[in-house]
C-alpha positions in Angstrom: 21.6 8.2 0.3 18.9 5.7 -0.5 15.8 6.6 0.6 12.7 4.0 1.3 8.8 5.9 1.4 6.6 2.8 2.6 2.7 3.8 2.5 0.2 1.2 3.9 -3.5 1.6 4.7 -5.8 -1.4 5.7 -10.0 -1.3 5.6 -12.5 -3.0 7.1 -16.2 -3.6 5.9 -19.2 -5.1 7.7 -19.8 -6.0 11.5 -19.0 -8.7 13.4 -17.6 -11.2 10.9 -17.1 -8.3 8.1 -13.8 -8.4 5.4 -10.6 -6.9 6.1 -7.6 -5.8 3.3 -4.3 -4.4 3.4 -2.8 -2.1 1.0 0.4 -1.0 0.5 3.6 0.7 -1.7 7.1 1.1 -1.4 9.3 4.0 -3.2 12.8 4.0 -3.5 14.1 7.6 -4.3 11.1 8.9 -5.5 10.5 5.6 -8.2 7.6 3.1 -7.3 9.4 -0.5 -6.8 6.9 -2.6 -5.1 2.8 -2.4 -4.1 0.4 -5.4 -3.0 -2.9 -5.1 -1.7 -5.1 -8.2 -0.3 -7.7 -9.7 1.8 -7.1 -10.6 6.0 -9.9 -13.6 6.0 -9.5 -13.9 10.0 -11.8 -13.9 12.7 -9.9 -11.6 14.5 -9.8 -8.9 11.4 -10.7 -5.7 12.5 -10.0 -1.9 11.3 -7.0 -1.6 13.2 -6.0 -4.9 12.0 -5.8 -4.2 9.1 -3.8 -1.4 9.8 -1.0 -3.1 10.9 -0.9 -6.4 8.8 -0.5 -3.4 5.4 2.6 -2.6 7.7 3.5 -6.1 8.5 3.0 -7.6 5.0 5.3 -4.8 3.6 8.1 -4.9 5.9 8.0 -9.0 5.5 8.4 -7.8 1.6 11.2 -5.8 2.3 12.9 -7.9 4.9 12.7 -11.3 2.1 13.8 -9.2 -0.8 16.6 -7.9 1.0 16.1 -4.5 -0.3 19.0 -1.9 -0.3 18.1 1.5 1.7 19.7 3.9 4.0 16.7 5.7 5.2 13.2 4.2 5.5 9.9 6.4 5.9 6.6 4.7 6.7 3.9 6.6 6.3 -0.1 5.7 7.2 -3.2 7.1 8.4 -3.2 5.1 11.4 -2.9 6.9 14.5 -2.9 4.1 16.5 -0.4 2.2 14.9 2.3 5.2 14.9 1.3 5.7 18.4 1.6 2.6 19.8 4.8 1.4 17.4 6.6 5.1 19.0 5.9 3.7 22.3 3.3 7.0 23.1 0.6 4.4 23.4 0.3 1.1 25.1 -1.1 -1.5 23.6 -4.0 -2.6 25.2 -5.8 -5.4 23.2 -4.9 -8.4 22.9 -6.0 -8.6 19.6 -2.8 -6.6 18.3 -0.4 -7.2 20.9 1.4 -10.4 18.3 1.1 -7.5 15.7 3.0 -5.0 17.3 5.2 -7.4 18.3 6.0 -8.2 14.8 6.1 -4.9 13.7 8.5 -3.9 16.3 11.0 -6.9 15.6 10.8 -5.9 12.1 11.7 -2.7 12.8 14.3 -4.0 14.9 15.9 -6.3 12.1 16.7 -2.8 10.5 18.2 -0.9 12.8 20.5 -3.4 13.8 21.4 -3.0 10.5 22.5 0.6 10.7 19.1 1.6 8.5 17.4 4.3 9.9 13.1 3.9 10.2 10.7 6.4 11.0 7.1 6.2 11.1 5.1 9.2 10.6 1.1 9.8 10.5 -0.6 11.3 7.3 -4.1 12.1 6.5 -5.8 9.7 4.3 -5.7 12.9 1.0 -2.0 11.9 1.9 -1.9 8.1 1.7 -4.1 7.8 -1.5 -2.6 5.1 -3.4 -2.1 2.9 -0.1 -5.5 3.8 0.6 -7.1 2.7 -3.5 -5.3 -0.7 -3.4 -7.0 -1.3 0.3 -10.5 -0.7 -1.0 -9.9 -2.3 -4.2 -9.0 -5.7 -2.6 -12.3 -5.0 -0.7 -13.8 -4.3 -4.4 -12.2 -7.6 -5.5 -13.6 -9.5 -3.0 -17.3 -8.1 -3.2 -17.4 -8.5 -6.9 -15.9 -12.6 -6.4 -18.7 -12.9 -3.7 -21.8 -11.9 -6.2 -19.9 -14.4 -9.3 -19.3 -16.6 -6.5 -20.4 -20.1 -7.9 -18.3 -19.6 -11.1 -15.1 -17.8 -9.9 -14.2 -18.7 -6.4 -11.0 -20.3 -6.6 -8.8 -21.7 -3.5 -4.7 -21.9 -3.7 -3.5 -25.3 -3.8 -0.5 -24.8 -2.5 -2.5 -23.0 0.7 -5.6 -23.7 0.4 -6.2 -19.2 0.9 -8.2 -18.0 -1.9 -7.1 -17.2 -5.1 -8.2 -12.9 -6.3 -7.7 -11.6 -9.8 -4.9 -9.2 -9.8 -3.4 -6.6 -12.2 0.4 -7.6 -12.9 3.1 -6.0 -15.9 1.5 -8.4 -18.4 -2.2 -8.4 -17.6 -4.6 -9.8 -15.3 -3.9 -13.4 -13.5 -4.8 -15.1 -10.2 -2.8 -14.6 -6.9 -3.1 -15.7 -3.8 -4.6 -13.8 -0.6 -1.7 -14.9 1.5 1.1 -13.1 -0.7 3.7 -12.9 0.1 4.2 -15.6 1.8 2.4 -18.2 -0.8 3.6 -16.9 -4.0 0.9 -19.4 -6.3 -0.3 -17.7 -9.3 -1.8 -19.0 -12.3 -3.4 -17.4 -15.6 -6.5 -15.3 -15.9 -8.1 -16.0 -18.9 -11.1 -13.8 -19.6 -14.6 -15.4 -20.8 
């Protein structure tokens, strides 16, 4: 039986108008196979939706890739999401009511294919990872804003910005909206 662990954590800094990220990593059997992490530049970004675009944006992953699993675990330290995706909770801003949305049709696509999902609450000690790649596209995003007039970039296929990211062979520029604009291009260091 092929099992799927999917952890996700989103992050939120600053009032009204602050930065939201997503975070997230998928494990088949025990072996690491996929994690992203990114910023949410909307006006709508909150905490809590942050939360559930990290569950969004790895579902989408898993759904494109057309990845191979029996059983699928998500795990994150969102109460509210878990609560309100089991049905335990309504969903009572308008804010997330697309997000759930999406999250349960995903969810849906699955089943119907005879894989079974579960989503589960941890504590954050529990969703570490998930929880690092959050913050560090928070981290990313700070450090871009202080060398701002020298390495802000923009994606021309979608015009999202471009972050420095950590890949198998080194650094290079992705863009914000991964995965669904998949524009990179090299990072060359000064």
């Amino acid at each position: 039986m092929t099992k799927l662990l999917v952890q996700t954590d989103g992050a939120y800094r600053g009032e009204d108008g602050g930065v939201a990220s997503y975070g997230y990593v998928l494990s088949r059997n025990s072996r690491k196979i996929q994690e992203d992490y990114g910023l949410l530049l909307e006006e709508r970004a909150t905490n809590n939706y942050a939360e559930y675009m990290a569950l969004i944006k790895a579902l989408r992953w898993i759904k494109k890739n057309d990845l191979e699993f029996d059983e699928m675990l998500i795990q994150t330290d969102s109460k509210l999401v878990v609560k309100q995706v089991k049905g335990e909770w309504s969903v009572k801003s308008e804010n997330m009511r697309d997000l759930w949305k999406e999250v349960k049709e995903l969810i849906a696509f699955f089943d119907e294919r005879s894989k079974e999902v579960k989503i589960k609450h941890v504590y954050r000690e529990n969703n570490v990872k998930a929880d690092e790649l959050s913050q560090q596209a928070l981290e990313d995003h700070f450090l871009a804003q202080e060398l701002k007039s020298d390495y802000k970039k923009t994606c021309p296929e979608c015009g999202d910005d471009l972050v420095v990211r950590d890949g198998k062979h080194g650094k290079f520029w992705g863009c914000t909206d991964f995965p669904d604009c998949e524009y990179t291009e090299n990072y060359e260091e000064d």
